[in-house]
N, C-alpha and C positions, 0 to 999 in steps of 0.2 A: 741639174739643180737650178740652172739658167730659169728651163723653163717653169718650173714650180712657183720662182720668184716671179715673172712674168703673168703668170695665171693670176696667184694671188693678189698681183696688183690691178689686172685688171677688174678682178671679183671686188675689189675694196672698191673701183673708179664706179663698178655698177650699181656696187649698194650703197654710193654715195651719190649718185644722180639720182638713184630713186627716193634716197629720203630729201632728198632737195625738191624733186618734184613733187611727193606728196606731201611735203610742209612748208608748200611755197604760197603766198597770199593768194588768196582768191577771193571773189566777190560774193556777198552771200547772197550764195542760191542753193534751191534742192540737189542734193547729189541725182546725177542719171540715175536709174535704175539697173541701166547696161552695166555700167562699173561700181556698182555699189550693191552688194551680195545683201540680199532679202533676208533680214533676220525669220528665224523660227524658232518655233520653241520646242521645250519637251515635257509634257506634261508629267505633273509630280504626284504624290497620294493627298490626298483631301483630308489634311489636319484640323481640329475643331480650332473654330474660329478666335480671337484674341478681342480683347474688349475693345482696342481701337481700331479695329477692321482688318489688321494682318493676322495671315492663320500662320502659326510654328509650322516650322520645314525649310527645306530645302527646295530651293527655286531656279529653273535652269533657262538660259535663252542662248540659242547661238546662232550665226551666220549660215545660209543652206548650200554658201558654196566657199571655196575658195578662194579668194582677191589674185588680183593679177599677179603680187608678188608670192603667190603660193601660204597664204596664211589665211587664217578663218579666225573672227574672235569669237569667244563665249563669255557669258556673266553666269556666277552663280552666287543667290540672297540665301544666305538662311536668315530664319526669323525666327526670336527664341522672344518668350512670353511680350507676343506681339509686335515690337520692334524690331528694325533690319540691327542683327547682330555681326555678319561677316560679312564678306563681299571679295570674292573671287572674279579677276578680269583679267582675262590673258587673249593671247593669240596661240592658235598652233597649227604646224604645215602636216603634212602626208605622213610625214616619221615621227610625228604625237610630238614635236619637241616644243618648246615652249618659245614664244620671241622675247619673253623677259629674261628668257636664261639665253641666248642666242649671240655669244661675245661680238662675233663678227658685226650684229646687227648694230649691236651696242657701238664698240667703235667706231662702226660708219654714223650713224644718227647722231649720237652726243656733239661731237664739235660743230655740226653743222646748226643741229635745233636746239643746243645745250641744255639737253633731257634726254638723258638715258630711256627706253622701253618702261624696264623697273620702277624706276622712281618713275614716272607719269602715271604710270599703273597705281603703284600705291596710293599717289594723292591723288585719285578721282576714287578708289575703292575709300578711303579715308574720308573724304569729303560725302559721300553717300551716310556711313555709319553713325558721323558727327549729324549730319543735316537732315534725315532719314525722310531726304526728301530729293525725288531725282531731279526737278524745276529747279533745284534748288544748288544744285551740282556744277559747277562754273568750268569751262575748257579752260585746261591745262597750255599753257604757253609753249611753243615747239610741238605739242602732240594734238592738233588740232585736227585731224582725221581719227584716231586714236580715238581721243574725245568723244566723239559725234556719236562713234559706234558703239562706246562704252554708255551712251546715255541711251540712245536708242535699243540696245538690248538691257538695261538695268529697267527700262520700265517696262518693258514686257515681264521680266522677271518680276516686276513687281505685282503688274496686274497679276499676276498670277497664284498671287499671294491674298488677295483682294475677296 
């Protein structure tokens, strides 16, 4: 039992250095390429077009590989008579599981960034539907990696749509 307690404290010390690390100030510059997984897309079926340039459907873009902490984000737009009407943004690792539903992550991240996964997620998915404009989409305070990825693959979904 010792060591169970012992593991899982040291599991909490890791995935609290790492959300420390990745939501620790930095200067603004381009992410390397090395450590910043190349978004891609997947191409969707060709919906007739909408009078203000978005075509209805469903719109998909995600990461082409894994992040160092074993997760990958996606975005998904649908566009219902031409405007972004949903917006799906998560991460998910190897076992499909999601990082918004991921307690542990949740745990570790909240007191340090005080912003849960979830709620960060929602208020950029939020902010896209109200503003239906991705320029227009402002980084979330504490999820500022999160952020970046969540804009860089919303406008590929969007071109997409385009």
């Amino acid at each position: 039992m010792k060591n169970v307690k012992v593991l899982a404290l040291v599991m909490v010390l890791i995935l609290s250095i790492g959300v420390l690390a990745a939501c620790s100030a930095k200067p603004a510059a381009a992410p390397a390429p090395a450590t910043e997984p190349a978004p891609t897309t997947e191409p969707a079926p060709a919906p007739a077009p909408a009078a203000d340039g978005l075509k209805d459907g469903v719109y998909k873009a995600e990461q082409d590989k894994f992040d160092d902490y074993g997760w990958k984000g996606f975005v998904e737009v649908e566009v219902k008579e031409g405007k972004i009407a949903t917006v799906k943004f998560d991460y998910v690792n190897k076992d499909n599981a999601l990082k918004s539903q991921d307690a542990a992550y949740k745990a570790a991240m909240e007191p340090v960034s005080k912003i849960a996964p979830d709620k960060a997620f929602a208020a950029l998915q939020t902010a896209l539907v109200e503003k239906q404009d991705v320029t227009a989409v402002t980084v979330v305070a504490g999820a500022t990696m999160s952020s970046n990825d969540f804009l860089a693959l919303a406008k590929l979904a969007v071109e997409q749509a385009k």
